[in-house]
C-alpha positions as CSV (number, residue, x, y, z in Angstrom):
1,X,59.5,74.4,66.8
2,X,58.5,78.0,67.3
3,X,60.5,80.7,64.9
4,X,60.3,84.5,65.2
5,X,61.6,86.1,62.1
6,X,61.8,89.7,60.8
7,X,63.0,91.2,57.5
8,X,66.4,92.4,57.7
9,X,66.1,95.8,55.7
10,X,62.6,96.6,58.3
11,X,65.0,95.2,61.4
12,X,68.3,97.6,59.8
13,X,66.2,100.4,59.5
14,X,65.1,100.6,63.1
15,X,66.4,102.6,66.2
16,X,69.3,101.1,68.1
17,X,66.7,101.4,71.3
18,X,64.4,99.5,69.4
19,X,66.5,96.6,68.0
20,X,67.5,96.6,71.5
21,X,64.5,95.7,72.3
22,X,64.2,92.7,69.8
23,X,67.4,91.3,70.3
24,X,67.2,90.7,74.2
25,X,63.8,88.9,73.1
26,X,64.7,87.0,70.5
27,X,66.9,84.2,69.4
28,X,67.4,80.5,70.5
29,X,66.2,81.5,74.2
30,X,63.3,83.1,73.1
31,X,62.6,80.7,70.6
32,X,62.6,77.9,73.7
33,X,60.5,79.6,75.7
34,X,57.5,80.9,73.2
35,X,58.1,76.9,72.3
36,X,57.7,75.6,75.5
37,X,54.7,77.8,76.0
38,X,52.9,76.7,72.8
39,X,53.6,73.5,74.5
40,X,51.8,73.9,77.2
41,X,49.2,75.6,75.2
42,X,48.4,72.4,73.0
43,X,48.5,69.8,76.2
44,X,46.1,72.0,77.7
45,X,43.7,72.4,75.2
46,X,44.2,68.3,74.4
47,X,43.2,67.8,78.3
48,X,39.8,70.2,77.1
49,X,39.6,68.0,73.9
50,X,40.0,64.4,75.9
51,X,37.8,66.0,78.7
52,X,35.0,66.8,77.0
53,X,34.8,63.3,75.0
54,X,36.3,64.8,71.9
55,X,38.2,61.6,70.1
56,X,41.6,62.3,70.0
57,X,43.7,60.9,66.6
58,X,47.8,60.6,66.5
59,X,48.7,60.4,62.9
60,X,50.8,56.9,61.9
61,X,53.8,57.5,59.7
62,X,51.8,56.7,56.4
63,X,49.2,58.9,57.1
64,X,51.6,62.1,58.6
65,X,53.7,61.4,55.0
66,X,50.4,61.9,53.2
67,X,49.6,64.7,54.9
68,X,52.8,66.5,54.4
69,X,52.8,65.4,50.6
70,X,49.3,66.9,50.4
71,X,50.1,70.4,52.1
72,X,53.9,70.9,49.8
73,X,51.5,72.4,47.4
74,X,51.2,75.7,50.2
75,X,55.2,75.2,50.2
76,X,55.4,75.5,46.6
77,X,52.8,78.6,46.3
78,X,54.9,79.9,48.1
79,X,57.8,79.9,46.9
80,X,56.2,81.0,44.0
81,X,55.0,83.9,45.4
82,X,58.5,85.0,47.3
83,X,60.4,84.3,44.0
84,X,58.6,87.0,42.4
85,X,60.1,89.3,45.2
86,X,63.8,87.7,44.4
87,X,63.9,85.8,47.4
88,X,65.0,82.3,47.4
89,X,62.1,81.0,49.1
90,X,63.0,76.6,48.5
91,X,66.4,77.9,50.1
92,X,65.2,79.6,52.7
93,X,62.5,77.0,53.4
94,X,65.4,74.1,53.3
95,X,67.6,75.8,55.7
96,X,64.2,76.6,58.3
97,X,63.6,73.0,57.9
98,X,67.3,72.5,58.8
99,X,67.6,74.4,62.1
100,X,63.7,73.0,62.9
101,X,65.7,69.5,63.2
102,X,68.8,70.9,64.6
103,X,67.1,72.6,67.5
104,X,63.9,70.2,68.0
105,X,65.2,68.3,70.7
């Protein structure tokens, strides 16, 4: 999943040419392609890895669940962090989450 976000009040202030700009590259069509790219990006530098006689580990389901329980703490500093700006930062992570699964096809 690849997301390109912006802060609405930097994004309102800017020139129509320039939102312009960021609008016809942006959005689910943009977010495919950079996505596809990074794709690309990680099976070529797994072919490197593999090539070189690097060992190569897929994660089972207990140990990617143990992983993810590990790294909520950075979740959790940050909302921390963005609440003391008044943002809603579990929300905003929840709904992220959300249209990661929607659009992760």
């Amino acid at each position: 999943a690849f997301a390109f976000s912006m802060n609405k009040a930097t994004y309102d202030k800017l020139p129509p040419d320039l939102k312009k700009v960021i609008d016809n590259n942006s959005g689910l069509e943009a977010a495919a392609m950079f996505g596809r790219a990074m794709d690309e990006g990680d099976k070529a530098g797994r072919d490197i890895a593999a090539k070189a006689g690097n060992n190569l580990v897929t994660l089972d389901a207990a140990e990617t669940q143990r992983w993810l329980r590990t790294a909520s703490s950075v979740e959790s500093d940050w909302v921390t962090e963005v609440a003391k700006k008044g943002i809603d930062g579990k929300k905003l992570a929840s709904e992220a989450r959300a249209l990661i699964a929607k659009y992760n096809r």
